[in-house]
C-alpha positions in Angstrom: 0.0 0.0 0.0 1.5 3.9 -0.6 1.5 5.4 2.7 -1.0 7.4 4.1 -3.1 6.9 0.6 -4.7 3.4 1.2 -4.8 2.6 -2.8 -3.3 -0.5 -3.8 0.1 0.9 -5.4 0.3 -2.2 -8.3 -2.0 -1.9 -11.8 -5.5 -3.0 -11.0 -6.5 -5.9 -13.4 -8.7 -8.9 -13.3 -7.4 -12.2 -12.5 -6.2 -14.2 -16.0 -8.6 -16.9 -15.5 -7.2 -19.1 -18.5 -3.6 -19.0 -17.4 -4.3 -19.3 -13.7 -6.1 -22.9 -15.0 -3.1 -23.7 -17.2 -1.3 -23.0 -14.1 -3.2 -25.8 -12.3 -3.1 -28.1 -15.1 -0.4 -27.8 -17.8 2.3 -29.5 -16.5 0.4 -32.1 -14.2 -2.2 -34.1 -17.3 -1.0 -36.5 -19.9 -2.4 -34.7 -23.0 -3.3 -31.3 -22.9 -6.1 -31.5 -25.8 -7.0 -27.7 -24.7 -3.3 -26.4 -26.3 -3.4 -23.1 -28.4 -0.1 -24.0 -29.8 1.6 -26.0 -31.9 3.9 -29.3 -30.8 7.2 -27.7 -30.3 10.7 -27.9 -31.6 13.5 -30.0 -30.4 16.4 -27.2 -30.0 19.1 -29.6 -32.1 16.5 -30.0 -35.0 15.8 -26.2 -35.5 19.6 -26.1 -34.9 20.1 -28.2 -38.1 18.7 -25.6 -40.1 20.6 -22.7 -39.2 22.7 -21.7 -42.1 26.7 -20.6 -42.1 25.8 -17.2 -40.5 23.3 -18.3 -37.8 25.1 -21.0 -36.7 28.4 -18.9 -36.0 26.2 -16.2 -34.5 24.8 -18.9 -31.6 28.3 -20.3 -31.7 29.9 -17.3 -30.5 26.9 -16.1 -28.8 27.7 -13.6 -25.6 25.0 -14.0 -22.9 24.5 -10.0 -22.3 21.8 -7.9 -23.0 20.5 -7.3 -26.6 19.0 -4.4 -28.3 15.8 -3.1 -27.0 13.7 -2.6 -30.5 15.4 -6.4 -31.2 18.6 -7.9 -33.2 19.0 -6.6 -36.4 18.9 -9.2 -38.0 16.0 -10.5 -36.3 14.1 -7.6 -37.3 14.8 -7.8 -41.0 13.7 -11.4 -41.3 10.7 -10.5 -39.0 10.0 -7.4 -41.8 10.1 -10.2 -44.7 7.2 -11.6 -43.5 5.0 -8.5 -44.7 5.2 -6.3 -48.1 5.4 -3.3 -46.5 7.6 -3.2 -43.2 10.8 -2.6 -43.4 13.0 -3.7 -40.0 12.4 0.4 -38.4 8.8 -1.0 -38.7 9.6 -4.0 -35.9 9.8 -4.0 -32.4 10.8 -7.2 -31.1 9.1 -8.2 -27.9 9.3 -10.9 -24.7 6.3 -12.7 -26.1 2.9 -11.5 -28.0 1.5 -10.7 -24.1 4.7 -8.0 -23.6 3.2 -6.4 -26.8 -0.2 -6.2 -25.9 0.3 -4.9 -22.5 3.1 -2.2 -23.8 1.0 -1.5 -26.9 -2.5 -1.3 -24.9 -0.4 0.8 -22.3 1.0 3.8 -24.6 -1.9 3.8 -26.6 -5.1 4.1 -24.3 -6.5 5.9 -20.9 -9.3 7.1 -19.0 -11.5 8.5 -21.5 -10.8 6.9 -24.0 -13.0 3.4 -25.9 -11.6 0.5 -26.9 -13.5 -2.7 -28.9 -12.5 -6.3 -28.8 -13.7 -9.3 -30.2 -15.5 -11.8 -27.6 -14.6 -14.4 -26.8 -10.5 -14.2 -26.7 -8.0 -13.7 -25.0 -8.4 -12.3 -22.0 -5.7 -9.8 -21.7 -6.4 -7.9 -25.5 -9.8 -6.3 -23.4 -8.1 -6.8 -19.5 -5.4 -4.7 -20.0 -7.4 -1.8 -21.6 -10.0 -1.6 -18.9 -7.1 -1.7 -15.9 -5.4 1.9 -18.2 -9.0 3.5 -17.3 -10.3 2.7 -21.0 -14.1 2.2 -21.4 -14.3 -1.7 -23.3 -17.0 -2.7 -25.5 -16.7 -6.8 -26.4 -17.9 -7.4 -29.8 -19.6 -10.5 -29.6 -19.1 -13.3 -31.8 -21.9 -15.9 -32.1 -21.8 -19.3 -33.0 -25.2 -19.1 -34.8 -23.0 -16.9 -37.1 -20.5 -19.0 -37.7 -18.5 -17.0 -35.2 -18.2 -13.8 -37.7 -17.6 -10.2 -37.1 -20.4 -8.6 -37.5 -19.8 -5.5 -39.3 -23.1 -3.1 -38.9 -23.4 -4.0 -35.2 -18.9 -3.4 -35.3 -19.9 0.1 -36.5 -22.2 1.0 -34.7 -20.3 0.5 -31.5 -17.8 2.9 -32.6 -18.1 6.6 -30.6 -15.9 9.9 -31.1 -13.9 8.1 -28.3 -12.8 5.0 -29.8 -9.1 4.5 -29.6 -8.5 1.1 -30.6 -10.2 -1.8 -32.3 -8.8 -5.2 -31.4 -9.2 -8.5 -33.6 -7.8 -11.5 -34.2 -7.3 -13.8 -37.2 -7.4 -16.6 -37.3 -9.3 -16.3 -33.8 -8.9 -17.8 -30.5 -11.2 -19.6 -29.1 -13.5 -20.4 -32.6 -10.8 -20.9 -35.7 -12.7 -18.0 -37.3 -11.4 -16.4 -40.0 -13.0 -13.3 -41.6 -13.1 -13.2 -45.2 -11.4 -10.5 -47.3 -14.4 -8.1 -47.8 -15.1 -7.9 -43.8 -11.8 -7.5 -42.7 -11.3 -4.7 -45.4 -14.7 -3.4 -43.5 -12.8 -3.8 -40.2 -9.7 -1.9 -41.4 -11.6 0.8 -42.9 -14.1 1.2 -40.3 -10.8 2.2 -37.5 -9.4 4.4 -40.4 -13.0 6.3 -40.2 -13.0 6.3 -36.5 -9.7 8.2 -36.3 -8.6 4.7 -34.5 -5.9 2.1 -34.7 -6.5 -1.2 -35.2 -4.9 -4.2 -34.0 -4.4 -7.6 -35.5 -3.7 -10.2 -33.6 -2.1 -12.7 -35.8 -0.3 -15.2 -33.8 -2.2 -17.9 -35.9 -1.1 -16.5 -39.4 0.3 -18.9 -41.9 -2.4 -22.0 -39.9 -5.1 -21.0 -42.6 -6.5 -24.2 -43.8 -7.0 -23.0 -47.3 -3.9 -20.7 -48.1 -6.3 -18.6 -50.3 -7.7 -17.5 -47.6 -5.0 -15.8 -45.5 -5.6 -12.4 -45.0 -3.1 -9.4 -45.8 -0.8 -8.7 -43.1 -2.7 -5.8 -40.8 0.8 -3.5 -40.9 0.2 -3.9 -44.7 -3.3 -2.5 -44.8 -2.4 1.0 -43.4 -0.5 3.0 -41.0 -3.2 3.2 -38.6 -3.0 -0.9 -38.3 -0.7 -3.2 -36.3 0.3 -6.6 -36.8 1.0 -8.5 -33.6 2.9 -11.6 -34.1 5.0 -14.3 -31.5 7.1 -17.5 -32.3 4.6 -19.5 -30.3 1.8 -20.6 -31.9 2.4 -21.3 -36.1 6.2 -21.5 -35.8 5.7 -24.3 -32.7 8.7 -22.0 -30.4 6.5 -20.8 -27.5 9.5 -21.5 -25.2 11.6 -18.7 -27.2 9.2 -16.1 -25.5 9.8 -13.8 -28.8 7.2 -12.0 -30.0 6.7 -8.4 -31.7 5.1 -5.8 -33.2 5.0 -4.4 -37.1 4.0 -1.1 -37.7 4.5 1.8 -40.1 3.9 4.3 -36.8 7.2 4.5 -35.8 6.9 7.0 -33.3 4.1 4.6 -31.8 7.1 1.8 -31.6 9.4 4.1 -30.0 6.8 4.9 -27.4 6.2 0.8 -27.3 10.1 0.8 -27.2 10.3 3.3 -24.2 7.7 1.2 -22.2 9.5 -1.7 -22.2 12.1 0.3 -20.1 9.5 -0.8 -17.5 9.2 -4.5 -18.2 11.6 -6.9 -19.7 14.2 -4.1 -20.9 15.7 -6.8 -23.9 14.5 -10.0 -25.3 16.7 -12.9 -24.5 19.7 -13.3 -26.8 19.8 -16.5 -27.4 15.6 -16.5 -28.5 16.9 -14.0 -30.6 18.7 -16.2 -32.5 16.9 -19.2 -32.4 14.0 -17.2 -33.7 16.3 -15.7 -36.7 17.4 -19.6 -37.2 13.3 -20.4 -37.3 12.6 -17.3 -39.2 14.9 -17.9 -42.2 13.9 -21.9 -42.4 10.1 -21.1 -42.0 9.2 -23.0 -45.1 10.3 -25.7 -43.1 9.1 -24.7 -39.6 5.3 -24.0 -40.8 5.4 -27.0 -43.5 6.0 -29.2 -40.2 3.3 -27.2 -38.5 0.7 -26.5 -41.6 0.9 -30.7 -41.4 0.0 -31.8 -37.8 -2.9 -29.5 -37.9 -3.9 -30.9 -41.0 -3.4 -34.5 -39.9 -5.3 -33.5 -36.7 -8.4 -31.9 -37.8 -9.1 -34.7 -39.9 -9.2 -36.6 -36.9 -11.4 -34.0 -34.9 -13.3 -34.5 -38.0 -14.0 -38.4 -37.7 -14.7 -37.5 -33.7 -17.8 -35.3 -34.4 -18.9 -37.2 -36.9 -19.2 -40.2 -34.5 -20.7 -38.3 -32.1 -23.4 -36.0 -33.3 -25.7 -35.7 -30.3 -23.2 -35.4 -28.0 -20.8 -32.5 -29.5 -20.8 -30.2 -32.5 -19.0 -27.0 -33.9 -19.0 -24.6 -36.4 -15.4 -25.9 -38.2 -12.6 -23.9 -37.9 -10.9 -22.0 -40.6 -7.7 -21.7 -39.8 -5.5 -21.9 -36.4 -4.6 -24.8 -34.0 -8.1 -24.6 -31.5 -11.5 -24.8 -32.3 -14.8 -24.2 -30.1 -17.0 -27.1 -30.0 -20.3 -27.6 -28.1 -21.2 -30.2 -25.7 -24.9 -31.5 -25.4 -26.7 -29.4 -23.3 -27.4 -31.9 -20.3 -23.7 -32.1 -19.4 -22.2 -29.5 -18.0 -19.0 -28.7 -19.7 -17.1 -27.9 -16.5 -18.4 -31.4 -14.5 -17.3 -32.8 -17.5 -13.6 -31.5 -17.7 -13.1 -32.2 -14.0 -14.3 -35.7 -14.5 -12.1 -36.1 -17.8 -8.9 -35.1 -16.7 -9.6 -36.9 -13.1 -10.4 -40.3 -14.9 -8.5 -39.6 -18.4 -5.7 -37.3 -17.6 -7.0 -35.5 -20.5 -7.5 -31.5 -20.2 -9.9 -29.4 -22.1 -10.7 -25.8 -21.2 -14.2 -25.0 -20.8 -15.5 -21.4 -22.0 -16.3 -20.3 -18.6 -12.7 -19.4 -18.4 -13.6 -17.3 -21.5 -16.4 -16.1 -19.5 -18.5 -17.5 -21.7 -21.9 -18.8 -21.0 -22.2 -21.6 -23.7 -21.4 -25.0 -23.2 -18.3 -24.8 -25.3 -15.0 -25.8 -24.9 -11.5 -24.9 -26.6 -9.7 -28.1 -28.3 -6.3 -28.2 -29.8 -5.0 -29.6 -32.2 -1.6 -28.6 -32.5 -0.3 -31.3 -30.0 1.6 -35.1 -31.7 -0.6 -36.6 -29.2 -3.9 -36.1 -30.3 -5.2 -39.4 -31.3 -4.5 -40.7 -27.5 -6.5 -37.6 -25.8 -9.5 -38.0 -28.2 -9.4 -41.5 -27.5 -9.7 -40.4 -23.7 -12.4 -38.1 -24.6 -14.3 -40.6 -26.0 -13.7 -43.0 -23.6 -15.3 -40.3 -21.0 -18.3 -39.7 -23.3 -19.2 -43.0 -23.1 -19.2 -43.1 -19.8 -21.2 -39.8 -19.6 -24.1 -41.6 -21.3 -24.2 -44.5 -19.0 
């Protein structure tokens, strides 16, 4: 407490309820069918494809502190990704959450409005309302096939909005908009006078490749591409994420923030993620193929049980949210799964959602053995 004031002195913000579960949980089930990543990496297979000048970079490697806005190198392969950023365009950050909360904190304050699509991730609307911003959830429905919908979209904006937040492909659903209602989305902020934010930690995971989306730092200076090794490129251990936009003197304000947090990313992430970076043929071939191999499985699952669970199909990502029959209650039905299974799913009350959905992965080599626990569990359910 700060004397004599009585106010709590550290940031206000709701507990995370999904990571204080995967707290419980994670590292204490057999298969974690709930995973929003993909399997990851051994460290000496991505170290096979590290060419002449990675390799001698990790060989000779000095375990100091890097470069705040990242290595430069790192931020040059990080600028290939897109047509338009150049490596001034990158900030390289301690994992996609470092951006959000630097990005959120810089950008928005009491006063101000911020929209987010709903369900998600609980910090891209958390750490908007704990600045003093006013949050409006956009709500997507599953009788819509989990889409954004635009005329409600703008008519939630007000003179105040700030920021719009989205994110394709989504977490929880798999949703991906298609080209004319993200063009919608883009040009509805520009409109507003707002950024926009992209959360694309699931780019490159599209199902159909036709259908990926242009890169948000490509579709204007007013929109920012937030992207992390963790999910398509299967590296969540690097904790290396960043953020791509043409604003520079928004970065440098993101850049001057993190003065406050982590300081640096780690050096040697840096260069495993330039070593990932610069095979990523490779790295989301490997990742483009488990999901593939997986949802077909996921697939056969609902097709064998039809009254008992269902979904609207994902369209891209590694996580999908299905629904269980209405007489089970999805959280009984976790406990008693992982208790009898050691299979974890995570149920969409940690989205605070009031559905009887659940988030699945299917990122994870294991996936045949947890949805052969699952079933096992829904079998005993209808007993």
């Amino acid at each position: 407490m700060l004397e004599g004031t009585g106010h709590d002195a550290s940031m206000r913000i709701a507990e995370f309820e999904l990571e204080r579960y995967f707290a419980r949980w994670e590292f204490a089930v057999r298969h974690l069918l709930c995973a929003s990543d993909v399997e990851g990496w051994a460290m000496g297979e991505l170290l096979d494809h590290a060419d002449d000048e990675a390799a001698a970079l990790w060989h000779d490697l000095r375990l100091g502190y890097t470069e705040t806005p990242g290595h430069p190198l790192l931020r040059r392969e990080i600028a290939s990704l897109y047509a338009t950023a150049t490596p001034d365009d990158v900030q390289v950050l301690s994992g996609a959450e470092e951006g959000i909360l630097a990005l959120v904190n810089v950008l928005v304050g009491p006063g101000d409005h911020v929209i987010v699509t709903w369900p998600g991730y609980q910090s891209l609307y958390e750490v908007a309302r704990a600045c003093g911003a006013e949050v409006t959830l956009h709500e997507l429905r599953e009788a819509a096939a989990w889409a954004i919908d635009i005329d409600v979209l703008r008519a939630q904006i007000t003179p105040r909005t700030r920021l719009i937040v989205i994110n394709a492909p989504h977490n929880p659903t798999g949703m991906l908009p298609d080209r004319p209602a993200f063009d919608a989305v883009v040009a509805i902020a520009a409109e507003a006078g707002a950024y926009l934010l992209v959360d694309e930690v699931y780019r490159y995971l599209e199902f159909d490749a036709a259908d990926r989306l242009p890169a948000g730092v490509d579709s204007g200076s007013h929109v920012i591409s937030l992207g992390v090794m963790s999910k398509s490129f299967a590296m969540a251990g690097l904790r290396i994420g960043w953020l791509a936009s043409r604003d520079r003197a928004l970065l440098a304000r993101v850049s001057a923030f993190r003065d406050y947090t982590t300081i640096c990313a780690s050096a040697p992430s840096e260069i495993l993620a330039l070593i990932a970076l610069r095979a990523r043929d490779i790295v989301l071939g490997r990742s483009q193929a488990l999901v593939a191999r997986n949802v077909a499985t996921l697939d056969a699952l609902f097709e064998r049980w039809p009254g008992a669970l269902s979904w609207v199909r994902p369209r891209g990502g590694s996580i999908g949210f299905p629904r269980l029959r209405a007489d089970l209650d999805i959280d009984a039905f976790a406990a008693d799964l992982v208790e009898a299974e050691g299979v974890l799913l995570l149920p969409g009350t940690r989205f605070g959602h009031p559905g009887n959905h659940f988030r699945i992965g299917f990122g994870r080599t294991d996936l045949d053995e947890a949805v052969a626990g699952l079933e096992r569990q829904l079998v005993r359910a209808e007993r």
